[in-house]
C-alpha positions as CSV (number, residue, x, y, z in Angstrom):
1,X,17.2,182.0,81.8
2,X,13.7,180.9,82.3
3,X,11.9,180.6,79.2
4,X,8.7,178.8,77.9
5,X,7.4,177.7,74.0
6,X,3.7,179.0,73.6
7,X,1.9,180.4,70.2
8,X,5.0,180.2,68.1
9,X,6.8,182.8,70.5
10,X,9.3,182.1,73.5
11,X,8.6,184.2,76.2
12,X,10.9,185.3,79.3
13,X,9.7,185.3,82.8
14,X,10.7,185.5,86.2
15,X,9.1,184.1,89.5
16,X,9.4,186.1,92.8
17,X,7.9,185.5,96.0
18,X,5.7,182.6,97.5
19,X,1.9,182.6,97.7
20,X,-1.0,183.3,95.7
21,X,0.0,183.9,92.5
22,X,-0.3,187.2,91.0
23,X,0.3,187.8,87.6
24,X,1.7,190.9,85.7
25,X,0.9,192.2,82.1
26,X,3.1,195.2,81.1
27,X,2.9,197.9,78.6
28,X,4.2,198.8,75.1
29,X,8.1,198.5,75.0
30,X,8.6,197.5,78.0
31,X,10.6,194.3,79.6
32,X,10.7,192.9,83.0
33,X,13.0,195.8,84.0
34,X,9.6,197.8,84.3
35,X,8.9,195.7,87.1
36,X,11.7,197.2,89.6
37,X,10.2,199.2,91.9
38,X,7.5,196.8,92.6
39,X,9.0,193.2,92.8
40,X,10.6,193.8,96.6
41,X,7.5,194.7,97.4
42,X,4.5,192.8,95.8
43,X,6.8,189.5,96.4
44,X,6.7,189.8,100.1
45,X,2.9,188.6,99.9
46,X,2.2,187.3,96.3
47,X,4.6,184.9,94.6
48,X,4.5,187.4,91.5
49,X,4.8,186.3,88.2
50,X,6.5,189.0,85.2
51,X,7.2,188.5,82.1
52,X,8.4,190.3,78.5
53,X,5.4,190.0,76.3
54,X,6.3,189.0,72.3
55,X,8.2,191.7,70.8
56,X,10.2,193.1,73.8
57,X,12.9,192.4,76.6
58,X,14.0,188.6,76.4
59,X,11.6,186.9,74.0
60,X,11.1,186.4,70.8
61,X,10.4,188.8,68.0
62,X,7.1,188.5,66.0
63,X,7.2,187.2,62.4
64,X,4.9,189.8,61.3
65,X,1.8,191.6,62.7
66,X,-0.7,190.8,65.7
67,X,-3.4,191.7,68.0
68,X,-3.9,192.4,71.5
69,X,-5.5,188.8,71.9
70,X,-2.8,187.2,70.4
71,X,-0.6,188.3,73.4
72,X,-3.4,187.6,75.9
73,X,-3.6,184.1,74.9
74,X,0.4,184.6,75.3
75,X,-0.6,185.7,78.9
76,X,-2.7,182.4,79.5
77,X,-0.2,180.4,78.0
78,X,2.4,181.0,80.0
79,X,0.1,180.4,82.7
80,X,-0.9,176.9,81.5
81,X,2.9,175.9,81.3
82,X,3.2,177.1,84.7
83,X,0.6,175.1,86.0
84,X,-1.5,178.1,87.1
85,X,-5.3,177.3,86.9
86,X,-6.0,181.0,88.3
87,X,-4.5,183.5,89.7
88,X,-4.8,187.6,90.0
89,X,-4.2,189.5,86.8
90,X,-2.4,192.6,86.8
91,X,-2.0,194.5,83.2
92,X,-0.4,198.2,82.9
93,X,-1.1,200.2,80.1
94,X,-0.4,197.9,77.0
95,X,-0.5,195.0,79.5
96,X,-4.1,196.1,80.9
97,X,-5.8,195.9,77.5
98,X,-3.9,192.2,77.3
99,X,-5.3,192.0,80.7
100,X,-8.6,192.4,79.7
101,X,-8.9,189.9,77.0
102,X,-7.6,187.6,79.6
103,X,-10.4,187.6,81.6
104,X,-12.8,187.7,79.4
105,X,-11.2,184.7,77.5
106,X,-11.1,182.5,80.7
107,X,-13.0,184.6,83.5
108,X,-13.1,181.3,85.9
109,X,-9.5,181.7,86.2
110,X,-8.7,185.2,87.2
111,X,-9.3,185.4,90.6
112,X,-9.1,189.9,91.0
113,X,-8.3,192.4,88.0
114,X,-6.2,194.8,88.4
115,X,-6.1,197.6,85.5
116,X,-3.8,200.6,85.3
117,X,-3.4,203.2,83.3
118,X,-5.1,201.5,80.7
119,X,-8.2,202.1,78.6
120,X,-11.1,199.9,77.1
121,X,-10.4,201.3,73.5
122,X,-10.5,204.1,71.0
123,X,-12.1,203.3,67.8
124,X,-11.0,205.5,64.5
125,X,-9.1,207.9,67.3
126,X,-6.7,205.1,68.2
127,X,-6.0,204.0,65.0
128,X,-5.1,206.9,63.3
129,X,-3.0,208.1,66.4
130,X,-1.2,204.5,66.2
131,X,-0.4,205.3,62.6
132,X,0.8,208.5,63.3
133,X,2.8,207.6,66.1
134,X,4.2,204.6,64.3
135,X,5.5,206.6,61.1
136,X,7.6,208.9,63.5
137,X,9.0,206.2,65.7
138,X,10.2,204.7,62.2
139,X,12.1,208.1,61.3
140,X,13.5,208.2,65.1
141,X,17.3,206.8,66.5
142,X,16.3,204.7,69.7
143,X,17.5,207.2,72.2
144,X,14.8,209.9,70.3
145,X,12.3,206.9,71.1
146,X,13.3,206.6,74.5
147,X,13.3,210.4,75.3
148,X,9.7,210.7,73.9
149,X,8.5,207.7,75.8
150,X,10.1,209.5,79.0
151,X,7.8,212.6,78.0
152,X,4.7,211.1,78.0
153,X,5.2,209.0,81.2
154,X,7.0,211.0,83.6
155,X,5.8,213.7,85.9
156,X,6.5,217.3,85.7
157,X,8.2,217.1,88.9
158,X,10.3,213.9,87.8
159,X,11.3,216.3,85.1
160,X,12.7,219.0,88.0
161,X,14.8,216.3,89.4
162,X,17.7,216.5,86.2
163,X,20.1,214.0,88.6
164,X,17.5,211.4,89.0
165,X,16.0,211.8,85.4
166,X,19.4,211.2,83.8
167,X,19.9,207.8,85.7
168,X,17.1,207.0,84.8
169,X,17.6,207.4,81.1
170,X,20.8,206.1,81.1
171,X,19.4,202.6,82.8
172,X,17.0,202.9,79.7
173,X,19.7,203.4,76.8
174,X,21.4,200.6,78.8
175,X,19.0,198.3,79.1
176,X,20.9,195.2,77.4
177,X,17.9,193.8,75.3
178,X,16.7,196.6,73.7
179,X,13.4,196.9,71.5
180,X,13.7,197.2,67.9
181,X,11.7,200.4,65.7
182,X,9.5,197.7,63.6
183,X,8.8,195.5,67.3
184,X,7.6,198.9,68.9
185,X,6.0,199.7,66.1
186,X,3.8,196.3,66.2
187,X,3.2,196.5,69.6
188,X,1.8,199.8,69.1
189,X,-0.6,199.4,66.1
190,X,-1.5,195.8,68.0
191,X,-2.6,198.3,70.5
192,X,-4.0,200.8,68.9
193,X,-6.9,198.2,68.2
194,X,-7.8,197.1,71.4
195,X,-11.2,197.2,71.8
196,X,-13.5,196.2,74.6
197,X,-16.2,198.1,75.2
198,X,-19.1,195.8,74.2
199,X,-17.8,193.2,76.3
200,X,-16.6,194.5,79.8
201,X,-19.8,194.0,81.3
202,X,-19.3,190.5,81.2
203,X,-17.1,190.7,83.9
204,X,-18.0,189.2,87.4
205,X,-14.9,189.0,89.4
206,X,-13.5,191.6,91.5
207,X,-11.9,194.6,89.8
208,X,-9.8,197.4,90.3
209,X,-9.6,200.3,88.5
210,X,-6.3,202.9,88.4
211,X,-5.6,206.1,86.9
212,X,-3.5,208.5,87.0
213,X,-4.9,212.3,87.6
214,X,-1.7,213.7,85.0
215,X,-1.5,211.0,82.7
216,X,-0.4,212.2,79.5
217,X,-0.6,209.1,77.5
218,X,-3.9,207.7,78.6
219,X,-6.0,210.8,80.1
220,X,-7.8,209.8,83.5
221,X,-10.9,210.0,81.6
222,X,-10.4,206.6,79.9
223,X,-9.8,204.8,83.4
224,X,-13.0,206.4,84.4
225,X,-14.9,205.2,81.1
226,X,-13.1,202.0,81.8
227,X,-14.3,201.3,85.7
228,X,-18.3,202.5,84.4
229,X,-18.5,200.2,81.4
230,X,-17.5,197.2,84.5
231,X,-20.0,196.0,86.8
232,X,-18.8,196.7,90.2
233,X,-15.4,198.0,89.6
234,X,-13.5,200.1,92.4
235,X,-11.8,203.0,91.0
236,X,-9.2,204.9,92.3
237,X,-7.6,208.2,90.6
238,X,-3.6,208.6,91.9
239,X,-3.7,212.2,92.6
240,X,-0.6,214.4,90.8
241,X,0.6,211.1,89.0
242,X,2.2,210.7,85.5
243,X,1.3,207.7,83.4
244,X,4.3,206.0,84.7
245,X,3.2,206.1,88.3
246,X,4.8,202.6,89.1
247,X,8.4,204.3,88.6
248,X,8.3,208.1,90.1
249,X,5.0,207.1,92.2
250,X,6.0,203.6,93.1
251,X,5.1,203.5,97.0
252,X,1.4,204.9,96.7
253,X,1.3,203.2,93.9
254,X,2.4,199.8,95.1
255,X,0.3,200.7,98.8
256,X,-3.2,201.3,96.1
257,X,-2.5,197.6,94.6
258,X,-2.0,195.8,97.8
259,X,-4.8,196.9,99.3
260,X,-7.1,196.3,96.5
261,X,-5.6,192.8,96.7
262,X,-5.4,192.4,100.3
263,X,-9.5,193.3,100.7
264,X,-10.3,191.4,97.7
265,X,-8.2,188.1,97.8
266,X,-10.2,186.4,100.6
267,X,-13.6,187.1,98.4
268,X,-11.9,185.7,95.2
């Protein structure tokens, strides 16, 4: 089991895939797994980097609490000890506000940024809905935190498919390193103070911009206040998609990455 020593934590990754590297920040409360539908794919021309951020999957749990930056500098960690000096960035949701202090930490060394579902922050809003959110995912069993999660990610259609929602549930419940109340409940507050928007124009190297049109976590609006407040940025709304387009959207939403990456690699 691959594992590296960075910022007091020990993270888990996994390599797939030769070629420019490409890697891959993901959201709150979620592990490598999250990665499925995408890895057969993106592999074929990236060598594609994934990894469980602090708090999740197969690394360690957090001593106590910590801020979106703290998990970027996780990010650029683990690339340091895998002797990456750049590479494309990818974040989703949780992992594209990580993905955004990345580059603005060390911009020389992401080559493209790829953001989706994701948002540049949320002042007093976020907060309070992090606290909210937090006290009821304290009160909740984990397969009542599961099921909500599935409800703000998943399409309506999804939802009409009861055979393919159920698997997909059960490979949730059965996920063999599952995440603790108090680590979700970091993650989330971590997240509920990201906050960006005086510094995205800083930005110079290619980005990409996704959104979902029927996101019900993180409306369309905030990838569109996201791609204005960068200097440049390509933005493209997934029509009909849920916030978790990478599961029941996977091949348009796996098709929208490449090509971002394929137009803007040589430029990078």
């Amino acid at each position: 089991m691959p594992h590296v020593d960075v910022n007091g934590q020990r993270l888990y990754y996994e390599i797939h895939g030769e070629g420019e590297p490409l890697l891959c920040v993901h959201g709150l409360s979620v592990d490598t797994l999250g990665w499925t539908l995408q890895l057969p794919v993106w592999s074929q021309q990236f060598r594609t980097i994934v990894f469980d951020n602090r708090d999740v999957g197969q690394s360690s749990r957090a001593s106590g609490d910590y801020e979106v930056t703290d998990m970027a500098a996780d990010a650029l960690a683990l690339a340091d000890a895998l002797g990456l000096d750049d590479f494309h960035l990818l974040g989703f949701s949780m992992g594209g506000a990580i993905a955004q202090e990345v580059a603005l930490a060390a911009p020389q060394r992401v080559r493209t940024l790829t953001l989706c579902v994701t948002f540049p922050g949320g002042g007093a809003w976020a907060r309070a809905q992090g606290h909210q959110w937090a006290k009821r995912a304290l009160g909740m069993s984990r397969e009542e935190r599961v099921d909500e999660l599935l409800l703000l990610t998943l399409s309506e259609q999804t939802y009409e498919n009861a055979d393919g929602l159920a698997f997909l549930r059960e490979l949730l419940l059965n996920n063999p390193h599952p995440q603790e109340a108090d680590a979700f409940v970091r993650q989330l507050l971590a997240t509920s103070r990201h906050e960006t928007r005086d510094r995205l124009a800083q930005l110079t190297m290619p980005v990409h911009v996704v959104g979902a049109e029927h996101d019900a976590l993180l409306p369309v609006w905030k990838s569109r206040e996201l791609a204005a407040l960068i200097p440049g940025a390509r933005l493209t709304v997934l029509e009909g998609a849920a916030h978790g387009a990478n599961i029941d959207g996977a091949e348009l939403f796996n098709a929208v990455v490449l090509e971002f990456l394929a137009a803007a690699a040589p430029a990078a």
